[in-house]
C-alpha positions as CSV (number, residue, x, y, z in Angstrom):
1,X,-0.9,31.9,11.4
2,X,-4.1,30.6,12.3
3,X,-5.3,30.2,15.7
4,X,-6.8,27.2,15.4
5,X,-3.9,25.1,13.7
6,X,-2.0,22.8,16.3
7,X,1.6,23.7,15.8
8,X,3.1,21.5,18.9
9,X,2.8,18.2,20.7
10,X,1.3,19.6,23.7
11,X,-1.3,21.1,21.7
12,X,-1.6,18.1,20.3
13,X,-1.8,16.0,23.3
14,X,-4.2,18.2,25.3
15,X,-6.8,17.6,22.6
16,X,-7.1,13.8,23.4
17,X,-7.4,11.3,25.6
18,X,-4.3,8.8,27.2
19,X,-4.3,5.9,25.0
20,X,-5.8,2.6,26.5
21,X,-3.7,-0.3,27.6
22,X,-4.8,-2.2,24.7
23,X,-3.7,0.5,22.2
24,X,0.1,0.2,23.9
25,X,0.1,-3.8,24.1
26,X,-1.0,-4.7,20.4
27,X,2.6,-2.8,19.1
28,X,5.6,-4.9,18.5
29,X,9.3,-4.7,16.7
30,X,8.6,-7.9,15.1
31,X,6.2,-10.3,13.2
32,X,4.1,-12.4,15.7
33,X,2.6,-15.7,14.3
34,X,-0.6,-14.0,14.5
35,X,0.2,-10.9,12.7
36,X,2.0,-13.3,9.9
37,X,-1.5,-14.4,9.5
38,X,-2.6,-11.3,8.6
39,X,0.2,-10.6,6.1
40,X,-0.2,-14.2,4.2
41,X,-4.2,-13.5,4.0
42,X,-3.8,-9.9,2.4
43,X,-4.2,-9.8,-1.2
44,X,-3.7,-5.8,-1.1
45,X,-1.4,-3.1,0.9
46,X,-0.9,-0.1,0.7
47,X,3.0,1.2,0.8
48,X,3.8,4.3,2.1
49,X,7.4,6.1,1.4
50,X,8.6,9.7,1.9
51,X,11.2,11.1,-0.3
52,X,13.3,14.4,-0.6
53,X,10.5,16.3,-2.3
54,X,6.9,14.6,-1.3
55,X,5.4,11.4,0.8
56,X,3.5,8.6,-1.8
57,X,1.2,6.5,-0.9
58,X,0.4,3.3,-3.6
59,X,-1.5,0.0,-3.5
60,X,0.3,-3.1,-4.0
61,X,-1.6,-6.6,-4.8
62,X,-1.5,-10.1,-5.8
63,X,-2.7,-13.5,-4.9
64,X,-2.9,-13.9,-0.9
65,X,1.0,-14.0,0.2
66,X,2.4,-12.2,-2.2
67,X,4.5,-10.4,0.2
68,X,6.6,-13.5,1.7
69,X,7.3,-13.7,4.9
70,X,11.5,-14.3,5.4
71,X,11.7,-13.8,9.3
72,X,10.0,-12.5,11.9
73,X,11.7,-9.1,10.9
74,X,12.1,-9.0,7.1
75,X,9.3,-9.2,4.6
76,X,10.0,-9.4,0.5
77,X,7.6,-7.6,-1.6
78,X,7.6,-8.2,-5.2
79,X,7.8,-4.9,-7.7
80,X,5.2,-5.8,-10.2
81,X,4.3,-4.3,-13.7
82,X,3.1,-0.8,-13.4
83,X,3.2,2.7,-15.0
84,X,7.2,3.0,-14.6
85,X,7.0,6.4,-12.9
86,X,8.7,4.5,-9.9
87,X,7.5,6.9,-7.3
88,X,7.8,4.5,-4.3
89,X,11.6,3.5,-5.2
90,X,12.2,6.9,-6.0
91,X,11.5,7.9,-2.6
92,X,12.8,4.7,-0.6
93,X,16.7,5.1,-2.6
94,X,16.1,8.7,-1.3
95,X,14.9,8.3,2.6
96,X,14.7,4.3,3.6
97,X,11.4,4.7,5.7
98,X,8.4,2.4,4.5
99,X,4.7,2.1,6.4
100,X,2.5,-0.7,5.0
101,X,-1.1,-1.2,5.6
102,X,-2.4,-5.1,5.1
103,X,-6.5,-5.4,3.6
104,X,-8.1,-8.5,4.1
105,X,-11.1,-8.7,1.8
106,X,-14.3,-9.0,4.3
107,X,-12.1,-8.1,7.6
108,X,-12.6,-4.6,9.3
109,X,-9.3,-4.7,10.8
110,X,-6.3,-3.9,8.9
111,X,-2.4,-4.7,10.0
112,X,0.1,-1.7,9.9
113,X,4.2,-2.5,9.5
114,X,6.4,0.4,10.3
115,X,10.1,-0.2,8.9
116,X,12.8,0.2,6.6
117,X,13.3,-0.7,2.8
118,X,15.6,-1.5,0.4
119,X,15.5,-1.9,-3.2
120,X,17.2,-5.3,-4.4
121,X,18.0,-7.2,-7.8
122,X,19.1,-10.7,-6.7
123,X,18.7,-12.9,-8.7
124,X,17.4,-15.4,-5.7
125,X,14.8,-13.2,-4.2
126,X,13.5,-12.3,-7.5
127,X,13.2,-15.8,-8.4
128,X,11.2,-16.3,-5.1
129,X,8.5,-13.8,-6.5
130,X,7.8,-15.3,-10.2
131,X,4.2,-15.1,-11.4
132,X,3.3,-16.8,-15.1
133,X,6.6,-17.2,-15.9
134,X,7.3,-13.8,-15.7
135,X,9.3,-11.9,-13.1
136,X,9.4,-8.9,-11.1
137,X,12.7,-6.3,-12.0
138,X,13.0,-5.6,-8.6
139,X,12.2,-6.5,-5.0
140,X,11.6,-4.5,-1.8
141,X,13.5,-6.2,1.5
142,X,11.4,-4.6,4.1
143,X,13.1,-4.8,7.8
144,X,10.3,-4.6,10.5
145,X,10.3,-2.0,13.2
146,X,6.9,-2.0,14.2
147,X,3.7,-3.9,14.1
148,X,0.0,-3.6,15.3
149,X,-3.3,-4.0,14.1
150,X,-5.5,-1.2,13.2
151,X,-9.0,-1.4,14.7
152,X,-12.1,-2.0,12.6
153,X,-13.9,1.7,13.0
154,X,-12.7,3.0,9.8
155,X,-14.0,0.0,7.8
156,X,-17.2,0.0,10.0
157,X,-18.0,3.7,9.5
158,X,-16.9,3.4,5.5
159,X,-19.0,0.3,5.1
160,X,-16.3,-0.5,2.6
161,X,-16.9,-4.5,2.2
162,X,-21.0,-4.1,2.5
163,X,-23.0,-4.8,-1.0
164,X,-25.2,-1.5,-1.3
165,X,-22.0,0.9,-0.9
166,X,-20.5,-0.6,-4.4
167,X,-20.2,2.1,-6.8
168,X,-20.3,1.8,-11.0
169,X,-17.0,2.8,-12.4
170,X,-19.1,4.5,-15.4
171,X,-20.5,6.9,-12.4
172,X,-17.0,8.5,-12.4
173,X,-14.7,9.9,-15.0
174,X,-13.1,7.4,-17.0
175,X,-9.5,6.8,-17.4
176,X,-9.9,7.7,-20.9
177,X,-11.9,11.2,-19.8
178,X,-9.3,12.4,-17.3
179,X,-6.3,12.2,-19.3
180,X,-7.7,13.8,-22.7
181,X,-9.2,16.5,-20.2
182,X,-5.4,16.8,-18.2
183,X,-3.6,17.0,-21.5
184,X,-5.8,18.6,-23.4
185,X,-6.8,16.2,-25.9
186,X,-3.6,14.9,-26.8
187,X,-4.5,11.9,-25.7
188,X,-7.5,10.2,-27.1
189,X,-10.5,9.5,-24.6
190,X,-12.3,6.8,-26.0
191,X,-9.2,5.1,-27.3
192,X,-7.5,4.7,-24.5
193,X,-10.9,3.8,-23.0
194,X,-11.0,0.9,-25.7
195,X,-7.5,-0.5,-25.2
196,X,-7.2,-0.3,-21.7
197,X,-9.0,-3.3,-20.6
198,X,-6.9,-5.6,-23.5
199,X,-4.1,-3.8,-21.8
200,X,-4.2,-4.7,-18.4
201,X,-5.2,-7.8,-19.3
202,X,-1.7,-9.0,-20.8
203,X,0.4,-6.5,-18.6
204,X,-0.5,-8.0,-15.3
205,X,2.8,-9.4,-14.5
């Protein structure tokens, strides 16, 4: 084994420093008004889940409260159109466990829930989470078990929301150019390329 990989917690907690007072106080078991505030700003969080064979990691996003508050302990977030692989509800029928991470465009500090999930199909929350007429097939009913806010260094050191760190999309491989290169041209680049925008256009919701 290598000598310099930390294989215990005492390792682990020998390498840094007690956390500060502040780190300990801004954790809770339930949502404060203040942290709601955070959750009905985000457009965008991330969902974590773990599973029987791998841990996923996906974005979820929508207008600004698009995951709805219920209670101080249970959020609903909406299953919108995707790819169908299913990844996330894979994983959460497999092991319950859910971490979210809450954006706020233009705000360095993020919100992290710790909790449990479960995958619903009533009719009532789903009607709760209609967009354009058009509804979601499912629902995650998150139970809260933890909440705190991130601190703003990662955004800081990323420079994430500053103008001069945008990047072109055509300065990376396309869509188009990574899936005829990953399936060896079965797939054609440039019209996938074409169609995609027309796609996501009318496959939003």
């Amino acid at each position: 084994m290598d000598p310099h990989t930390i294989t215990t917690l005492a390792e682990l907690e020998a390498l840094y420093a007690t956390p500060a007072a502040p780190s300990l106080a801004k954790e809770v078991d339930y949502l404060h008004p203040h942290y709601r505030a955070f959750v009905e700003a985000a457009p965008l969080c991330l969902l974590s889940t773990v599973g029987k064979d791998a841990a996923e990691c996906s974005p979820r996003g929508d207008a600004p409260g698009f995951v709805q508050v219920l209670d101080e302990r249970t959020l609903l977030l909406p299953d919108r159109r995707g790819n169908n692989r299913i990844d996330s509800l894979r994983n959460i029928v497999a092991d319950p466990r859910v971490g979210l991470l809450f954006v706020i465009p233009g705000i360095n500090e993020t919100l992290r829930i710790n909790g449990t999930a479960r995958i619903s199909v009533d009719p009532a929350l789903i009607a709760r989470c209609v967009v354009e007429s058009k509804a979601p097939v499912s629902v995650l009913v998150i139970h809260v078990e933890a909440v705190f806010f991130q601190c703003a260094r990662a955004l800081l050191r990323s420079r994430l929301w500053d103008a001069d760190t945008q990047r072109q999309r055509n300065e990376l491989p396309s869509n188009g150019e990574i899936l005829a290169a990953l399936s060896r041209n079965a797939i054609d680049s440039a019209a996938y390329d074409r169609e995609l925008p027309e796609r996501l256009r009318t496959s939003l919701y």
